[in-house]
N, C-alpha and C positions, 0 to 999 in steps of 0.2 A: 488712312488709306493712301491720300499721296506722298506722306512720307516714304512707305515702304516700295509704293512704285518707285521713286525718286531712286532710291537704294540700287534698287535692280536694275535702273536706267543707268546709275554709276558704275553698277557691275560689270555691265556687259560693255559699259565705253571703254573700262578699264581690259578686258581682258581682249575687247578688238584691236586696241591699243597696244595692247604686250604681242599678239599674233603678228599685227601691221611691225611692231619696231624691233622684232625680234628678226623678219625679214628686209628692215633695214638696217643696220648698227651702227652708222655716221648721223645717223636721224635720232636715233635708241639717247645715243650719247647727248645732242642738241637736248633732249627733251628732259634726260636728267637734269642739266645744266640749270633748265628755266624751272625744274620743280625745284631743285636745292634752293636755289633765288628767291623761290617763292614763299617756300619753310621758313627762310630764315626772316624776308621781311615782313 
C-alpha cells in the first residue's frame, strides 16, 4: 500500500514540477542540469 502511495506522491511532485518549470525556463534548465549529474553518478 505505501509503495503505491509513494508512486503517486512522485507523480504529482513530478508533474507540479514540469507546471512550476515550464513557467520558469532558466530554473527548467538548472534542474535538468542537477538530474543529468544525478543519472550519471
Amino acid at each position: 500500500m505505501i509503495v503505491i502511495e509513494k508512486k503517486v506522491v512522485v507523480k504529482l511532485e513530478k508533474s507540479l514540477k514540469i507546471d512550476f518549470l515550464l513557467s520558469n525556463p532558466k530554473k527548467f534548465k538548472e534542474e535538468l542540469g542537477e538530474t543529468k549529474q544525478k543519472l550519471i553518478s
